[in-house]
C-alpha positions in Angstrom: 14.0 81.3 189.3 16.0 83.1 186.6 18.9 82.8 184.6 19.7 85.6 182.4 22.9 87.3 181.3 23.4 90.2 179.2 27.3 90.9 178.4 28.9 93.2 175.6 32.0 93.1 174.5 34.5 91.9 171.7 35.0 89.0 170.3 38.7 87.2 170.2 38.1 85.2 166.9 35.7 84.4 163.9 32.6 82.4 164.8 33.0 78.4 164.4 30.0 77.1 162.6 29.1 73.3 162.8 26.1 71.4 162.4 25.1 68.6 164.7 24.7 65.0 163.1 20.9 65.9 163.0 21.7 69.0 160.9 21.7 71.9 163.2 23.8 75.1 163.1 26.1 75.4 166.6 28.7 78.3 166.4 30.9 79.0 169.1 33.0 82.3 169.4 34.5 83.8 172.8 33.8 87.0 173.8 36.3 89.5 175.9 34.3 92.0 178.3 36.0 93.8 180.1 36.3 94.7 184.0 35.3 97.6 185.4 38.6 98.5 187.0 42.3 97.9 186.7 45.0 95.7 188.6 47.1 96.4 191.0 49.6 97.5 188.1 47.0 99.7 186.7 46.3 97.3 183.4 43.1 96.9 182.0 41.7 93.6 182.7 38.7 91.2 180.9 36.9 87.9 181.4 37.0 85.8 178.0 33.2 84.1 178.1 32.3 81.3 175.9 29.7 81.9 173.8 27.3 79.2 171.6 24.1 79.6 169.7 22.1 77.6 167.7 20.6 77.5 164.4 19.7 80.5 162.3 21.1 83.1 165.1 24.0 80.3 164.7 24.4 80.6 160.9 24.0 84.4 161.1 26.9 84.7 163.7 29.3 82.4 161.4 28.4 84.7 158.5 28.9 88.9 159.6 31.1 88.1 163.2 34.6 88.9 162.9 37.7 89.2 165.0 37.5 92.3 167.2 33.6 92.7 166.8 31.7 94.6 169.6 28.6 92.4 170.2 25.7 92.2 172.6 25.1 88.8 173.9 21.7 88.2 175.6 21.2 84.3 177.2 21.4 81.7 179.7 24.4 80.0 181.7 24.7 76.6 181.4 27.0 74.4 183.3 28.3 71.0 181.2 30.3 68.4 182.0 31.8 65.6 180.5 34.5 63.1 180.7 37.2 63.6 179.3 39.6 60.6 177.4 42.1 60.7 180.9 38.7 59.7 182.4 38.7 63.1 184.4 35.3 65.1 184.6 36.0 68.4 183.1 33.3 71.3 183.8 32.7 73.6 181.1 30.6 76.9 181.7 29.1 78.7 178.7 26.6 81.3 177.5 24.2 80.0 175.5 22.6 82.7 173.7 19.5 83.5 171.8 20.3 87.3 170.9 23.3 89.0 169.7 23.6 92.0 168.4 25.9 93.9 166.4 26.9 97.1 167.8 29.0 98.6 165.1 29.6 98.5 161.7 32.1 96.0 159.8 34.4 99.2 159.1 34.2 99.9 163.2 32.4 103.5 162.4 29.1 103.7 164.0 26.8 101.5 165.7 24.7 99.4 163.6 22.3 96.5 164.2 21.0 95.8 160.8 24.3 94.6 158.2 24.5 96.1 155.0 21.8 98.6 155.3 22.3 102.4 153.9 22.2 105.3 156.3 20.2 107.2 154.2 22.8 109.8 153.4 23.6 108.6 149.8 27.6 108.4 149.7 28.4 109.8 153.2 30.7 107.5 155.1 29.0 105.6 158.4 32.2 107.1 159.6 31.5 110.8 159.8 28.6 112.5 161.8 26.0 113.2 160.0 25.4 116.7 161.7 28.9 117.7 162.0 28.6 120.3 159.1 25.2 121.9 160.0 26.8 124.3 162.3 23.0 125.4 162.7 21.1 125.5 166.2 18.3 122.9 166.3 14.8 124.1 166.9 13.2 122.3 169.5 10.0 124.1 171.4 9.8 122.9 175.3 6.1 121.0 173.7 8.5 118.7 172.3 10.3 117.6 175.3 9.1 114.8 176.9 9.5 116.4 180.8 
């Protein structure tokens, strides 16, 4: 048996960070991915996925995630439920996640995985391409290709 998700998308609000009576980090953020096609009207539409995760990945979350943030979530579904104070059951499905990843910058630029690390390039901008003045064919003999 398996269950594994991988989703990317954006997320629709800063991280909450808890900790659990016992001292753990929980944050919980939603995440908007979306569809692969359009309504009927021709809109755009997404799914808005609960997200949670748990200790440092939990802590690190609450500290660089921001409103808007493209992210790659890797986890598990989990289905919880719970009774609510009407005394109804009430169902909640959730990723729980053990990966996310951060796939651009805080400025929006260029993709980045690694927050707060220099791109080598002294004072360039993340925004700008880093080959985009060059203007200069690349060299590459067919012993370097890898078919």
């Amino acid at each position: 048996m398996l269950n594994r998700i991988i989703l990317i998308g954006r997320t629709t609000r800063d991280p909450e960070l808890r900790y659990t009576p016992a001292g753990v980090a929980v944050t919980q953020f939603t995440l908007a991915v979306d569809r692969p096609f359009t309504s009927q009207s021709g809109e755009k539409e997404a799914d808005f996925i609960p997200v949670v995760t748990w200790r440092q990945l939990a802590e690190t979350c609450a500290n660089y995630l921001r409103k808007g943030r493209l992210v790659a979530v890797e986890g598990r579904i989990q289905v919880r439920n719970y009774e609510n104070n009407e005394g109804k059951r009430v169902y909640v499905t959730e990723v729980i996640a053990d990966n996310v990843r951060f796939l651009e910058s805080a400025n929006r630029g260029s993709v980045s995985t690694n927050e707060g690390t220099s791109n080598g390039r002294g004072s360039q901008s993340n925004n700008q391409d880093p080959f985009a003045d060059d203007g200069k064919p690349i060299d590459i003999s067919d012993d370097d290709l890898p078919f």
